[in-house]
C-alpha positions as a printed NumPy array, in Angstrom:
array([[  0.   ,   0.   ,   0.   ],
       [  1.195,   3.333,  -0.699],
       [  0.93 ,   6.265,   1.684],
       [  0.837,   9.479,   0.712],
       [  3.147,  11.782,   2.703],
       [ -0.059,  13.528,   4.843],
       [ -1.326,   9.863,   5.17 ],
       [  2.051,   8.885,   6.986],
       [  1.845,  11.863,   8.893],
       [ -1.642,  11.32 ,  10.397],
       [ -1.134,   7.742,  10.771],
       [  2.073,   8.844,  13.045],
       [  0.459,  11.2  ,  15.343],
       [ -2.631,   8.21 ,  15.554],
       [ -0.031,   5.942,  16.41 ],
       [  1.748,   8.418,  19.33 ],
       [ -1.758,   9.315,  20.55 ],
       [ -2.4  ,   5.778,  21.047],
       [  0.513,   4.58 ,  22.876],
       [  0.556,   7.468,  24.849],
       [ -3.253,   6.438,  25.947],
       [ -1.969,   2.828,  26.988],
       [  0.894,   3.701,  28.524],
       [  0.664,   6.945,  30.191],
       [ -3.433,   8.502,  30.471],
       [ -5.223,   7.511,  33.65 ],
       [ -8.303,   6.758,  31.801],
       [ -6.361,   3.634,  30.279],
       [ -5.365,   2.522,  34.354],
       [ -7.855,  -0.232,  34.352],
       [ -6.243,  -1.775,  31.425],
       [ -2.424,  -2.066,  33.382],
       [ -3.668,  -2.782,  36.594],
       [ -3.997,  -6.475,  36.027],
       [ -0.224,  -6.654,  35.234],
       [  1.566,  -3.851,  37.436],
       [  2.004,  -3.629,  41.641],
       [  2.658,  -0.459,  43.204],
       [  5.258,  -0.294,  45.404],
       [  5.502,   2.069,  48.379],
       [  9.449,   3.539,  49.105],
       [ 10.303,   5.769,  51.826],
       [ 12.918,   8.08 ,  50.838],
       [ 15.15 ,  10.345,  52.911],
       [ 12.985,  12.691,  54.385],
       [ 10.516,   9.598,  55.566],
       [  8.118,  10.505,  52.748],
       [  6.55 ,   7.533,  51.459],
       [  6.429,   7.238,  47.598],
       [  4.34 ,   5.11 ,  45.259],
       [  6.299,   3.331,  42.507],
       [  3.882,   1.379,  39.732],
       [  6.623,  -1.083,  38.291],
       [  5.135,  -4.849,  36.431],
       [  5.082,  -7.974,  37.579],
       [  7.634, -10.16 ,  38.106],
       [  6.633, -13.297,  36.422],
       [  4.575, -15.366,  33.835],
       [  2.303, -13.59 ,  31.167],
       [  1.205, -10.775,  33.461],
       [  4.889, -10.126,  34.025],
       [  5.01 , -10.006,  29.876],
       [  2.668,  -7.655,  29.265],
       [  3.384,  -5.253,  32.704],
       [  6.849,  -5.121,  30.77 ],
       [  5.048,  -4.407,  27.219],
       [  2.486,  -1.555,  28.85 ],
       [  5.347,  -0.33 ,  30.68 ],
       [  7.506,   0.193,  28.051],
       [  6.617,   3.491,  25.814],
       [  8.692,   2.037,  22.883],
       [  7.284,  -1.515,  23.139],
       [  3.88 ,  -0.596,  22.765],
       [  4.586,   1.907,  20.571],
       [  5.392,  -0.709,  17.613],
       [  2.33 ,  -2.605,  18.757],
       [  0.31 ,   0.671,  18.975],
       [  1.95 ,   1.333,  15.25 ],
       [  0.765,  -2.051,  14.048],
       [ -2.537,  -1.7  ,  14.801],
       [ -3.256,   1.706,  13.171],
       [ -1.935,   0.816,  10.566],
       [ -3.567,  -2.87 ,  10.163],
       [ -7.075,  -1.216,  10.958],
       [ -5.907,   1.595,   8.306],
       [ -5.113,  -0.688,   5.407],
       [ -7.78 ,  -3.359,   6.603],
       [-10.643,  -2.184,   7.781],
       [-11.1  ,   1.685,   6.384],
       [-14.318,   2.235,   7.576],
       [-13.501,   2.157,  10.859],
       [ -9.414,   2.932,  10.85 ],
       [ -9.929,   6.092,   8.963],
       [-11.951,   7.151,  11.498],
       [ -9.653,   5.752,  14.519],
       [ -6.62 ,   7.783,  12.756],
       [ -8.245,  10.958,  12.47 ],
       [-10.03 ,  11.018,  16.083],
       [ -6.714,  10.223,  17.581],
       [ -4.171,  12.36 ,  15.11 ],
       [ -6.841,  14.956,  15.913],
       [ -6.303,  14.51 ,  19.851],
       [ -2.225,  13.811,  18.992],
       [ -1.532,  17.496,  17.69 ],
       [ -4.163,  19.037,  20.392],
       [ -1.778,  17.703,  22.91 ],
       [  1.233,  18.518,  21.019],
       [ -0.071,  22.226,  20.943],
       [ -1.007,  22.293,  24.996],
       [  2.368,  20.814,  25.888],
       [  3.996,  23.458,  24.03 ],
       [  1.591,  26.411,  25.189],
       [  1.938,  24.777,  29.356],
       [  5.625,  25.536,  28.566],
       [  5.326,  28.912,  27.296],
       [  3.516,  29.674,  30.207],
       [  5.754,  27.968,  32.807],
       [  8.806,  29.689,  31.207]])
């Protein structure tokens, strides 16, 4: 399949939006609970701090690894945009451009919250 260069681009920004989402975005928590613990740390003040690090073993251990990982599930995240792009266009078409849509609005608020911090 070809892309055009605008097609690449959007598919990109779907694809950061998404991993982003399943990595990062509290809305997505329920989804890395299964596989992560939190761990609680005190550090040298006596404050106690809340580490969320995966599993240690079998598949949850796999995929606490995966969803912890920004570059792991980024070439998952990739794969699927694409696959649902090329596949099913109906419904990937719409996927890309709802999350390249949401991609750049963050892009744009991270670089305004800076402006404003600076």
């Amino acid at each position: 399949m070809d892309l055009t260069f605008f097609e690449f681009l959007l598919l990109s920004f779907a694809s950061f939006r998404l991993t982003r989402l399943i990595v990062y975005d509290q809305i997505t928590e329920f989804i890395r609970r299964p596989f992560m613990l939190e761990v609680d740390e005190e550090d040298e003040h006596g404050k106690i701090e809340t580490y969320i690090i995966p599993k240690n073993k079998g598949i949850a251990g796999f995929f606490g690894k995966l969803l912890s990982c920004y570059w792991c599930t980024g070439i998952w995240s990739a794969m699927i945009i694409y696959l649902m792009y090329a596949f099913f266009p109906t419904i990937g078409v719409l996927l890309v451009v709802i999350l390249s849509i949401s991609a750049l609005a963050a892009i744009i608020e991270g670089i305004i919250q800076k402006m404003i911090i600076q």
